[in-house]
C-alpha positions in Angstrom: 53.8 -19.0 -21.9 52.4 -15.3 -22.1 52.9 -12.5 -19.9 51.4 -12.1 -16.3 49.6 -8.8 -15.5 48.7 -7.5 -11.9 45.2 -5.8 -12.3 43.8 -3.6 -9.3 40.2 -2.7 -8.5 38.2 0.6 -8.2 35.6 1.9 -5.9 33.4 -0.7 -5.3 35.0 -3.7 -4.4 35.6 -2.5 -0.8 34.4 -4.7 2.2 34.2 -4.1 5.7 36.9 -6.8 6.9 39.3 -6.2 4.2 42.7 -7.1 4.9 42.3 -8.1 8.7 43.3 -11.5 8.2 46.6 -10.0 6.6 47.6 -7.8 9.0 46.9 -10.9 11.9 49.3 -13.0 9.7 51.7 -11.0 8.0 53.7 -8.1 10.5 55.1 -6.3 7.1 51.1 -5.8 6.4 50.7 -4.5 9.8 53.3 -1.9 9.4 51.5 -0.8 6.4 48.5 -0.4 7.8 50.4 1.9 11.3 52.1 3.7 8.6 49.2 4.4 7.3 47.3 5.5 10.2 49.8 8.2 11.1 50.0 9.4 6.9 46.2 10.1 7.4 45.6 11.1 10.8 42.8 8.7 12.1 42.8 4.5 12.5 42.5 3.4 8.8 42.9 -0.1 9.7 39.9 0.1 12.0 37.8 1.7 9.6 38.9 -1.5 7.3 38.6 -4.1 9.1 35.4 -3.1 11.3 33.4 -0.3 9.3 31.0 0.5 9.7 29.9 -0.4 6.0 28.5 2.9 5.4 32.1 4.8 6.5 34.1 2.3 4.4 31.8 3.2 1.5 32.6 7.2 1.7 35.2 8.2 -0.7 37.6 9.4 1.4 37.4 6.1 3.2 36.9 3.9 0.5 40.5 5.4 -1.7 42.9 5.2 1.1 41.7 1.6 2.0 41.8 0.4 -1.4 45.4 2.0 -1.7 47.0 0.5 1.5 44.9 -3.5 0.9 46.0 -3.8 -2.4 50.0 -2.6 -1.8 49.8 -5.1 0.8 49.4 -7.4 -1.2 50.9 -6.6 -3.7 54.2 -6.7 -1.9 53.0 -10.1 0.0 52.9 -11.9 -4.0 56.9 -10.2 -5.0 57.9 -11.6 -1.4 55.8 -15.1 -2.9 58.3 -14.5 -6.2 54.8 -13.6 -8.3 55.9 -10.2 -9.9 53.8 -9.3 -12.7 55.2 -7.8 -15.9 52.5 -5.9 -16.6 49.7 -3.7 -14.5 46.8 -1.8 -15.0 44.2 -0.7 -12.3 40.8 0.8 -12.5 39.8 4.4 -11.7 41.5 4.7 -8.0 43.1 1.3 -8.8 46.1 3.0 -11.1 47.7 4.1 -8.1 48.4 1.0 -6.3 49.3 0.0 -9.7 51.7 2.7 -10.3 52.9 2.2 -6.5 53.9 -1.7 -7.3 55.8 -0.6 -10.7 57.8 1.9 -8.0 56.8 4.6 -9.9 56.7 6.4 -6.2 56.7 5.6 -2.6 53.9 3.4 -0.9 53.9 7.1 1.3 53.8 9.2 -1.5 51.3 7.7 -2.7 48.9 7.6 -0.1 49.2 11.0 0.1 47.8 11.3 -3.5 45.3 9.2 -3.0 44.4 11.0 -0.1 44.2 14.4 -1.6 42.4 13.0 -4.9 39.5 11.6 -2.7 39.0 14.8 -1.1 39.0 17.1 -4.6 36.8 14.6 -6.1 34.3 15.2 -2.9 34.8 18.5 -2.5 33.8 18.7 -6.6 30.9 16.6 -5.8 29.9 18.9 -3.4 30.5 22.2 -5.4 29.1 20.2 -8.9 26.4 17.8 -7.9 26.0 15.0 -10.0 25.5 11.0 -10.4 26.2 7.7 -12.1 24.3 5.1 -13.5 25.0 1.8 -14.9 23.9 0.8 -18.8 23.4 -2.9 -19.8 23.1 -4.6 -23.1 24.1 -1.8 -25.2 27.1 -1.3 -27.2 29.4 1.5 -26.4 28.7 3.1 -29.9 24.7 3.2 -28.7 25.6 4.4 -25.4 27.7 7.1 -26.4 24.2 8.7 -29.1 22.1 8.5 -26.2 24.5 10.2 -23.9 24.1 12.7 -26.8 20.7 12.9 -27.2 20.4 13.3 -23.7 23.1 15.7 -23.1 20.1 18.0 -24.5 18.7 17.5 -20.9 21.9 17.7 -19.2 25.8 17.0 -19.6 26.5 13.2 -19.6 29.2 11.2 -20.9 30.0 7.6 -20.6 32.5 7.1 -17.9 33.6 3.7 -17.7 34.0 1.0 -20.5 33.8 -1.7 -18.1 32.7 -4.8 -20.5 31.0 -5.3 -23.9 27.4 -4.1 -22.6 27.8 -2.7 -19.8 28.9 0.6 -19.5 28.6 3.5 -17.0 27.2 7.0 -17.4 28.1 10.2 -15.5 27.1 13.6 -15.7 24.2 16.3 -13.9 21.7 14.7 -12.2 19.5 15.9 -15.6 21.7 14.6 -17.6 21.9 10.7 -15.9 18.0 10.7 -15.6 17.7 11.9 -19.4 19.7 9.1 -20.4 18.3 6.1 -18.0 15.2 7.0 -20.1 16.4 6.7 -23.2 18.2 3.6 -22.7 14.9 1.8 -22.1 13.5 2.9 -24.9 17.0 2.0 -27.1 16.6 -1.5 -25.7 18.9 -1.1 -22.9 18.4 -4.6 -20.7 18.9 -2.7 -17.3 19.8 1.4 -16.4 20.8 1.2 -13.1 21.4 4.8 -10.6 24.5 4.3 -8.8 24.9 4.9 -4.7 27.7 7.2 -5.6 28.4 10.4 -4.0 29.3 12.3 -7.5 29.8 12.4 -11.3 33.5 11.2 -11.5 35.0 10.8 -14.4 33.5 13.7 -16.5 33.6 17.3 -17.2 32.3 17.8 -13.3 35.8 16.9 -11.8 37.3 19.9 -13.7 38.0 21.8 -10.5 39.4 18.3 -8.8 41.9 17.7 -11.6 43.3 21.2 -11.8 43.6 21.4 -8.2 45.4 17.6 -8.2 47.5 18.6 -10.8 49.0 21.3 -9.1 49.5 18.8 -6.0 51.2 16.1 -8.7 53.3 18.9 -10.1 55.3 18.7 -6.6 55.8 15.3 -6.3 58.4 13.0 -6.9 57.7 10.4 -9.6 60.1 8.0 -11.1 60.2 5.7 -14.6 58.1 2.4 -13.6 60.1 -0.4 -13.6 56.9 -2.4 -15.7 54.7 -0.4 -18.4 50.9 0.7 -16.6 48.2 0.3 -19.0 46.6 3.6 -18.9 42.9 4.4 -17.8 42.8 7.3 -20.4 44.3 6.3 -23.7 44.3 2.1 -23.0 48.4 2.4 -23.5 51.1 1.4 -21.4 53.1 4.5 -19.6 56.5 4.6 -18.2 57.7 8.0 -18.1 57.1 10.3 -15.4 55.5 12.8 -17.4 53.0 11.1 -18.8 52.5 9.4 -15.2 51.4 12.8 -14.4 48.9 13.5 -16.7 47.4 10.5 -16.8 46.6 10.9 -13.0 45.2 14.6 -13.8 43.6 13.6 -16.8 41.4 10.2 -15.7 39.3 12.6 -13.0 37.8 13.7 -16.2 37.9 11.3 -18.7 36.4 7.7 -19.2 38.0 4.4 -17.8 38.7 2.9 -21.0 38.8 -1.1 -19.6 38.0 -3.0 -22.2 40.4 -1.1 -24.7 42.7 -1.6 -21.9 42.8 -5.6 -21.8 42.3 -6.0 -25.4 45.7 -3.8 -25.7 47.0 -5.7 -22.9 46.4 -9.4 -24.4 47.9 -8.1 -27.9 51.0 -7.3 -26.1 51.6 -11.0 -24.7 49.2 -10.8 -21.4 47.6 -14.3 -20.7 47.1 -14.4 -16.7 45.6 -11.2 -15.1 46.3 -11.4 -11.4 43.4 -9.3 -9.8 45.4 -7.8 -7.0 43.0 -6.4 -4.0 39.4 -7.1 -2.4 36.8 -8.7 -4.6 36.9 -10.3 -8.0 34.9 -7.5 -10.6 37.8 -7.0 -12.6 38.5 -10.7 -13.3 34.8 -11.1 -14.0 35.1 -8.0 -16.6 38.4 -9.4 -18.2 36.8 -13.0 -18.7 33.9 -11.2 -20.4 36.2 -9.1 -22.5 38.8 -12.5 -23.0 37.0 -15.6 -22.2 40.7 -17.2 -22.9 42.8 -15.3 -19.9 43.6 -17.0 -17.2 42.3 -15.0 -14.3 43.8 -15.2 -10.6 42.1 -13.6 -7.4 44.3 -12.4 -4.5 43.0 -10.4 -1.2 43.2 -13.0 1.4 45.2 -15.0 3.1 43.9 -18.1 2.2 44.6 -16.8 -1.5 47.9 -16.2 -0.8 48.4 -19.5 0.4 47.4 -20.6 -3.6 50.7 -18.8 -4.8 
């Protein structure tokens, strides 16, 4: 029997609703969501679990929710007896991963999350930029046209979400340079992305010096099970290099598919996707048709365990 892994989504898989059937049935939930409330100074829950859709999808919405739904349950599965001995998260996901291997406080660490969503909008802001989706290219392909186009305008890949389909970030220049260069490399699809900013690149400079200053003062201890790191797809422990990571990924590609490949050589079979929506479990079956891939965000899923 291999190792289980908790995985936890990024921006994207939010959903007005989320976690409103957990905090009806579960009062540890509920607490969460109070505590939370009075961490970040307006009703978090009621943005969650009533939107509108277009508030839940602002980043300084969207982090905290994702945050305080997956801890929830998180917590909900070790009460259950599923603890995972492995995690990984994607983009904003690391935290709540990083929060379930107690390498901080569920309070601390909403407090991160809440800072980090407003330097990344605030850099936004200050650097504006965008996003855009590649599919059917290879990352090797992805990465020349990036630098072809970076002639137009800085752009970088940003997330290796799955063999062929891989997201850009950079100027606005930069993005539009490369959607039309993918066509013409073949590309199946270049799609823009409804994002407010180009996060994970050279842009969120500003953001990550400013966050690392803020993760300077706070308290982080050894997790207690190894997170698979965004930046260099290997797991992390120490508190250190908890630290940089956290500084570091504002800038640097979401290395997912190096992630789970480095994952399943260490003895992961079952990915647990831990959170709202199932996009990482259908990005881990298309990097490892062989995993065994779990879905938990609901009660009803809960009730599976």
């Amino acid at each position: 029997m291999g190792l289980t892994a908790f995985v936890f989504p990024g921006q994207g898989s939010q959903c007005v609703g989320m976690g409103k059937d957990l905090s009806e049935t579960f009062p540890s939930a509920r607490t969460l969501y109070d505590q939370a409330g009075r961490i970040l100074g307006y009703d978090l829950a009621d943005v969650c679990f009533y939107g509108p859709e277009a508030t839940l999808r602002e980043t300084r919405y969207t982090q905290p929710a994702l945050y305080v739904h997956s801890v929830v349950v998180s917590r909900l599965l070790v009460e259950k007896g599923m603890a995972g001995e492995a995690a990984a998260g994607h983009s904003l996901g690391e935290f709540p991963a990083l929060a379930h291997a107690g390498a901080y406080t569920f309070e601390e660490g909403l407090r991160l999350v809440q800072a980090r969503a407003r330097l990344m909008q605030e850099a936004a802001d200050n650097n504006p930029g965008s996003m855009a989706a590649i599919i059917g290219l290879e990352a090797e392909d992805v990465r020349d046209l990036c630098e072809e186009a970076g002639r137009s305008g800085m752009v970088q890949p940003a997330n290796y979400n799955a063999p062929g389909q891989i997201v850009i970030s950079g100027t606005r220049s930069g993005v539009e340079g490369a959607i039309r260069l993918a066509g013409e490399r073949g590309a199946k699809r270049a799609i823009p992305l409804a994002v407010s900013g180009a996060f994970h690149s050279p842009l969120m400079q500003p953001a990550a010096e400013a966050f690392g200053k803020i993760l300077s003062g706070v308290r982080i201890g050894h997790a207690a099970v190894p997170v698979y790191a965004n930046v260099t797809a290997l797991p992390i422990q120490n508190p250190e290099e908890i630290r940089e990571e956290l500084k570091r990924q504002l800038t640097h590609p979401v290395r997912w598919i190096e992630t789970v490949e480095k994952m399943v050589q260490d003895g992961v079979t079952r990915f647990i996707e831990v959170g709202p929506g199932k996009v990482l479990g259908g990005l881990i079956k298309r990097i490892f048709p062989e995993a065994e891939i779990l879905s938990c965000g609901t009660v009803r899923d809960l009730e599976r365990f």
